[in-house]
C-alpha positions in Angstrom: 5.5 -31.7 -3.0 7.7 -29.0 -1.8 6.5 -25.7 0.0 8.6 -23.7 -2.2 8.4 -25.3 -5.3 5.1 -26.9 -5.7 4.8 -29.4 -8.3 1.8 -28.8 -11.1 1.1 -32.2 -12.3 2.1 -31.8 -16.1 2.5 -35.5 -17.7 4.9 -34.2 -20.2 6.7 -30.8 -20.8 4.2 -28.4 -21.6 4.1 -26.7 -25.1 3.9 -23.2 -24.6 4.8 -20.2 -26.4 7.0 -17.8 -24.4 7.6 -14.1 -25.7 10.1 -11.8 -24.2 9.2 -8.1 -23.8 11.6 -5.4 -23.2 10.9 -1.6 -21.6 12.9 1.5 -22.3 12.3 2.5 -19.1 12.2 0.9 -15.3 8.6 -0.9 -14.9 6.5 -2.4 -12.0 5.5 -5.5 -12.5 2.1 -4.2 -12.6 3.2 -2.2 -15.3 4.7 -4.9 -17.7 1.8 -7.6 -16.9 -0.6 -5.1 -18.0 1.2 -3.8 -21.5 1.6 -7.9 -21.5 -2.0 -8.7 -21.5 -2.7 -5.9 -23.9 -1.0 -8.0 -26.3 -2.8 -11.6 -25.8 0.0 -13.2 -23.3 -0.5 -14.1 -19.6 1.9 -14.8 -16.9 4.4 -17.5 -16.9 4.5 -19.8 -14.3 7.9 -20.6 -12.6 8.5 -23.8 -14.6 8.9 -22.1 -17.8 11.8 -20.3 -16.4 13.5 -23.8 -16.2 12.0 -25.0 -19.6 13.1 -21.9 -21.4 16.5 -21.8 -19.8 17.2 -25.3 -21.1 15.7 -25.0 -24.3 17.3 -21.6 -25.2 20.5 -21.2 -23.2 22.3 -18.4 -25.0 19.1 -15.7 -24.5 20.3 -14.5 -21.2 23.9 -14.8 -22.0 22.4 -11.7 -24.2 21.0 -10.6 -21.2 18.8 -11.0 -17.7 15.3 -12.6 -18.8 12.8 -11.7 -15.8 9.6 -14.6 -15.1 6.9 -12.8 -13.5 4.9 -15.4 -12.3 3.0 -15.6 -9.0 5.8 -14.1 -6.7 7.3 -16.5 -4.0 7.7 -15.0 -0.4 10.9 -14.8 0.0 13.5 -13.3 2.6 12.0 -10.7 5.1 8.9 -10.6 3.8 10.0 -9.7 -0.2 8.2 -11.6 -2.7 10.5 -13.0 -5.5 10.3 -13.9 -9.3 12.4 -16.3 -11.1 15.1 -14.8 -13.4 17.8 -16.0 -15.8 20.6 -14.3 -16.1 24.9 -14.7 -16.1 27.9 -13.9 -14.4 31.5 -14.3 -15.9 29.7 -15.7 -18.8 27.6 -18.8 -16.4 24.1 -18.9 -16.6 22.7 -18.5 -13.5 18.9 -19.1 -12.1 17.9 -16.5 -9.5 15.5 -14.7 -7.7 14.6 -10.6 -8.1 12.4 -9.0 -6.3 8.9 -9.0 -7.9 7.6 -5.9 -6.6 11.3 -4.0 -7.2 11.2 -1.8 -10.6 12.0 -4.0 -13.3 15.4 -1.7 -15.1 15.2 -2.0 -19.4 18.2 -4.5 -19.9 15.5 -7.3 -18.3 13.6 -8.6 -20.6 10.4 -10.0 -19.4 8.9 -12.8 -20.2 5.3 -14.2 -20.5 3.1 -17.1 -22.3 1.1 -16.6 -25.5 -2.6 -17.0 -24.6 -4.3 -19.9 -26.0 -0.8 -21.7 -26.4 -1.2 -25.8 -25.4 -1.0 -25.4 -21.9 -1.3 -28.7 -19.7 -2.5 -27.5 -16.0 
């Protein structure tokens, strides 16, 4: 088990539901979890950002999709969230910073509640 990637012990890929919201204006990530829970979805963990990105690889060819999950600490101190996103048309996986404003071409995403989840 890694200190920076812990490993949840799934048996199989987990089924669950991910929907992608977008903002017409710059949002916390306060902000976005709590219009997110408004609608019946939780936060994603960081695995879904590697399920989704191999399971729909054009969506951030379209644009940056942004995983707020429990944040990482990352560099000097900042806490970081998984993103999907590309460069010269390459998907890439990254890290933003999870406490940085959140700018409207990111589209967040988060997990259907009550979708099969295997924790």
């Amino acid at each position: 088990i890694s200190l920076n990637f812990p490993v949840r012990p799934f048996v199989e890929k987990p089924v669950r539901e991910i929907v992608l919201l977008s903002f017409d204006h710059p949002v916390s990530a306060e902000e976005a979890t709590t219009e997110a829970a408004k609608l019946g979805l939780d936060r994603p963990y960081y695995e879904d950002a590697l399920y989704f990105g191999i399971e729909y690889p054009d969506v951030q060819l379209e644009g940056p999709v942004g995983f707020l999950h429990d944040p990482w600490l990352g560099n000097h101190g900042r806490r970081d969230a998984s993103c999907l996103w590309a460069n010269a048309g390459r998907r890439e996986l990254g890290l933003e910073g999870f406490h940085d404003l959140w700018t409207p071409n990111y589209r967040l995403a988060f997990v259907r509640r009550g979708a099969a989840d295997s924790k």
